[in-house]
N, C-alpha and C positions, 0 to 999 in steps of 0.2 A: 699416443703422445699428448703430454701437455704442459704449458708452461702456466707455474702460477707464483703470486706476487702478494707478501702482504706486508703494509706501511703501518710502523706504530705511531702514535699519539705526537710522538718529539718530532716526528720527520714529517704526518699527516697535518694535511692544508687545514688551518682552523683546529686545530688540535685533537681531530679523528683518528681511529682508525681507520684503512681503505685496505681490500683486498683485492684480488680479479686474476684471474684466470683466461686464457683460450683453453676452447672444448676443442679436441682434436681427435676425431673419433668418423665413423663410415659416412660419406656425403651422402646419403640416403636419409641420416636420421634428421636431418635441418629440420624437411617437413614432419618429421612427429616429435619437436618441441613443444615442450610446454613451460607456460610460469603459473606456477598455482598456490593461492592462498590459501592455507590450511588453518582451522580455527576450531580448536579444540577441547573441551570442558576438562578445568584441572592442571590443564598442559599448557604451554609456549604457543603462541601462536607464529607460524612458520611461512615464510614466501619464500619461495626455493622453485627450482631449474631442473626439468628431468624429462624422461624421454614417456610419454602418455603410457599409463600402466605401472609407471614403477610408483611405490612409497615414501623412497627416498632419493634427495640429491643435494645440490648445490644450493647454499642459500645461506638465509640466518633466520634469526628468530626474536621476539619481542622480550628475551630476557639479554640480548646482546650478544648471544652466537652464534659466529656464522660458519662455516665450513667448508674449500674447495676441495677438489680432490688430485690425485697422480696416478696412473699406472704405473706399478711396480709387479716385480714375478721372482719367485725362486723358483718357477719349475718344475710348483706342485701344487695342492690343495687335499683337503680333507674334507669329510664330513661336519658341517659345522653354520655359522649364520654367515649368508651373504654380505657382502661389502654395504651395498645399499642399503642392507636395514640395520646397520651400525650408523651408517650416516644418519638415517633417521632419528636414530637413539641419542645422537651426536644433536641432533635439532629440536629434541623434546628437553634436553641439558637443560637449567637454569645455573649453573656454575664453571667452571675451567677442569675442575676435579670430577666433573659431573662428566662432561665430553670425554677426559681420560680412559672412564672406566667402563664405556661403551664402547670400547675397544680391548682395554685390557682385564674385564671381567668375562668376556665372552668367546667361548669358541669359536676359532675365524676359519672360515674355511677357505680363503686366499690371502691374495697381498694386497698392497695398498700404501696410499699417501695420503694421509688426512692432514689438510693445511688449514687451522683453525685459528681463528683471531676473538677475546672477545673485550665488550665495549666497557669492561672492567683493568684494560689491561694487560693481558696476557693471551700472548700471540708463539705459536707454537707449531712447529709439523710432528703431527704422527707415524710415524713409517711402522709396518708392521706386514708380518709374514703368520702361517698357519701356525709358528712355533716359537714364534717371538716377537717383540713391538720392542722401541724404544721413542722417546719424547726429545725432540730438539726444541729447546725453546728460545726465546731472543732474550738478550739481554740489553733492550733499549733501539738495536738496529733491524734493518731493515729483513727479510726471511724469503729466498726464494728456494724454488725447487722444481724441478723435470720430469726423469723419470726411471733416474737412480738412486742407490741408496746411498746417505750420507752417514749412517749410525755405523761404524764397525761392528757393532753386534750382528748387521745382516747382509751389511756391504758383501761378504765376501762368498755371498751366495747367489747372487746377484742375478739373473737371467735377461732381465730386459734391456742389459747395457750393451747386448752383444746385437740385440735386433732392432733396436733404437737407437743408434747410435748419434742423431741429431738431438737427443739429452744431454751433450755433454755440449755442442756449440751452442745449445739456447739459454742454458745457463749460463757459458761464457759473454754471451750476449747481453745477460740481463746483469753480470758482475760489472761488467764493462759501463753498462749505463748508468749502475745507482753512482760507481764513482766519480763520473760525468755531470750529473744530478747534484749538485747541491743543495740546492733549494727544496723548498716545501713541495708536496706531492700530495695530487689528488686525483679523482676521475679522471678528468682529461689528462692528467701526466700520465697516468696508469695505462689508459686506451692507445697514447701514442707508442708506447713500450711494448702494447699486444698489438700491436699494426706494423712491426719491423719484417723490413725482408732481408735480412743478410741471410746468406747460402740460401736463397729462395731456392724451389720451391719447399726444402725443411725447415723453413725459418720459426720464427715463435707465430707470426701468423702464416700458416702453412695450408699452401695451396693443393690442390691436385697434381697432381705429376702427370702429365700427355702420354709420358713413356711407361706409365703401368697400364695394364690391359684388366678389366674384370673390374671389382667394385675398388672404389679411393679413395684413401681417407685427407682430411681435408681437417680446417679450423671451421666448425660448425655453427661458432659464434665465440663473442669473447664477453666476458662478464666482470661487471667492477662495484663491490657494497661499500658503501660507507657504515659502517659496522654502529659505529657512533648516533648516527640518524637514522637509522633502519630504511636507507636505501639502497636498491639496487639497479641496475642498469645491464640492459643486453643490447647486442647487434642482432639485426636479421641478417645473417651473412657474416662474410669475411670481416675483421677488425677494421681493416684498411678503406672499408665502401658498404660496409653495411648501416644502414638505419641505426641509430640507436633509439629504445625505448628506458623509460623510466618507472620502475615502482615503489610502490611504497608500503609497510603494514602499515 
């Protein structure tokens, strides 16, 4: 599970985009976070969020792309490219049409939610299965999403809605807030948003549960870019009491 948030230019404080996410994913992995600056001849240079070992994750890049992501499932997979080195291909992008077709030029061999913003303007979720994608994009307002599908094209194939089911109250959660939210939105709006407990312990920052036995998954951290300044920000921990750090390319 995860919940992720992204603010266009009209609604962002200072006229930014802002995006951010909680990571909600096994309480094991906190300690094998990483933030790593990637700088590469020819290419975007990348500061991005992943688990030590991978290639790709969460981040943006010096051409103003950034990308979170969502678990989604139909149920299946194929032989074909991993989610992470799409994200990658998502973070070497210098354009909107560029991040597109790293997804839908490529054989996928699962599913996914790529929540992509960039500092051009164009803010959008990717949803996509081994045999189909579609593009929601915004038109001016704000874009959240969980860890269901919103496309009819794949909604109806759906597998993680039945095991996740706390996707459907953190979204409600986060509908509930922007409409609350008038005002301008930045980091700290976005951090107090990934810090809720309604229906703790599934909330958008989501705890351990005492009552499951064996490993738990948890909000590993919560993360927020300003898309616009090529910064980004994480928790050590929970939204709610963890540290925040700041980077920058």
């Amino acid at each position: 599970a995860c919940s992720c948030i992204i603010i266009p230019e009209g609604r962002g404080k200072n006229g930014h985009v802002f995006m951010g996410q909680t990571w909600d994913w096994m309480a094991s992995a906190r300690q094998n976070s990483v933030v790593l600056k990637v700088h590469q001849e020819g290419e975007p240079s990348i500061l991005m969020i992943c688990e030590a070992g991978m290639v790709g994750g969460k981040g943006l890049n010096s051409e103003g792309i950034s990308i979170c992501l969502n678990a989604t499932s139909v149920g299946k997979g194929k032989i074909g490219v991993p989610l992470h080195l799409m994200m990658r291909k998502v973070l070497d992008s210098s354009l909107a049409t560029e991040a597109i077709k790293a997804v839908s030029m490529l054989p996928r061999a699962g599913s996914g939610a790529f929540n992509i913003a960039t500092r051009s303007g164009f803010e959008m979720v990717i949803e996509f299965s081994p045999d189909q994608f579609d593009v929601i994009m915004s038109q001016g307002q704000p874009l959240i999403h969980t860890n269901h599908y919103l496309s009819p094209l794949i909604a109806s194939q759906d597998k993680a809605k039945s095991f996740i089911p706390s996707t459907f109250t953190r979204y409600n959660t986060m509908e509930k807030w922007l409409k609350k939210h008038g005002g301008r939105i930045g980091e700290k709006e976005i951090f107090k948003l990934l810090s809720n407990h309604d229906n703790y312990p599934e909330s958008i920052c989501y705890h351990e549960d005492p009552r499951i036995s064996g490993e738990r998954y948890c909000s590993v951290y919560a993360m927020v870019m300003d898309v616009t300044a090529g910064k980004l920000w994480v928790t050590d921990g929970y939204p709610c009491e963890g540290k925040v750090s700041e980077y920058r390319l």
